[in-house]
C-alpha positions in Angstrom: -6.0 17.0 5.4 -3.4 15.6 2.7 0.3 14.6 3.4 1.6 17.7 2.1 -0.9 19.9 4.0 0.3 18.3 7.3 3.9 18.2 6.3 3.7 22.5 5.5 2.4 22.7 9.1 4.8 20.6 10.8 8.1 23.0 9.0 6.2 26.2 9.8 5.4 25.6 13.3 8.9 23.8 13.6 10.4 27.2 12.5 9.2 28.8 15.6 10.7 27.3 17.9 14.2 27.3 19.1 16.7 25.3 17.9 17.6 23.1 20.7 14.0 22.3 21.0 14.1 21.2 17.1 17.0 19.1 18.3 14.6 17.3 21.1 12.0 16.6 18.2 14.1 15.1 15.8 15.5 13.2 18.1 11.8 12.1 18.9 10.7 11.7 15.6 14.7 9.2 15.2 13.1 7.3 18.0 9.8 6.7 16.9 11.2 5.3 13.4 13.9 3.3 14.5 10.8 1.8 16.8 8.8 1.4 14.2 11.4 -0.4 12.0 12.0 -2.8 15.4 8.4 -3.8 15.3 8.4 -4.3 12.2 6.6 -8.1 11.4 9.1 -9.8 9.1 6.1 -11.3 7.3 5.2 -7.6 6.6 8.5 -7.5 4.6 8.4 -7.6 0.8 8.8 -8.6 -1.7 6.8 -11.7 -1.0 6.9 -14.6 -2.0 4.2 -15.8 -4.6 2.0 -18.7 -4.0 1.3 -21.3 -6.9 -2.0 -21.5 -7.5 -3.4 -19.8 -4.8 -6.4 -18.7 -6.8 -7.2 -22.0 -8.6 -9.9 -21.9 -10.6 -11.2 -18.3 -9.0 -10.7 -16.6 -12.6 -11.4 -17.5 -16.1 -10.4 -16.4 -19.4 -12.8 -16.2 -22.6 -11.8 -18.6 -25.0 -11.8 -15.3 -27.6 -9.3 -13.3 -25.5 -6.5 -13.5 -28.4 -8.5 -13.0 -30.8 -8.7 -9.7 -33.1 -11.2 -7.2 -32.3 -13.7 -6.1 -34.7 -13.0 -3.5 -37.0 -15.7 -1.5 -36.0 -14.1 -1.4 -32.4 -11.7 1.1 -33.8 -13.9 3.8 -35.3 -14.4 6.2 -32.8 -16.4 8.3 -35.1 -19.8 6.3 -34.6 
């Protein structure tokens, strides 16, 4: 089920049911993302910080990378 498909449900049933009982959910749902936000792990916050050379020598680059491509790279009729 997709975020959207979930979120239809949730309006539809919501419109159901009284308004004071809307009330209590919203209030629920207030308290369950100001809880979240509390719990929050500061090292979870962004943007992070970047690490010099944290992945030393893990890549490489081909010593032709700036060079030109062939032109029969841009014939896309062959």
């Amino acid at each position: 089920m997709t975020t959207h498909e979930i979120t239809e449900k949730i309006i539809t049933k919501l419109q159901t049911i009284p308004l004071d009982k809307q009330k209590q959910i919203l209030d629920y749902i207030d308290s369950i993302v100001e809880e979240s936000l509390l719990t929050l792990d500061k090292s979870q916050s962004y943007p992070k910080k970047r690490v010099l050379g944290l992945h030393q020598g893990k890549i490489w680059m081909s010593d032709d990378f700036n060079d030109p491509f062939p032109d029969d790279f841009w014939n896309f009729n062959t």
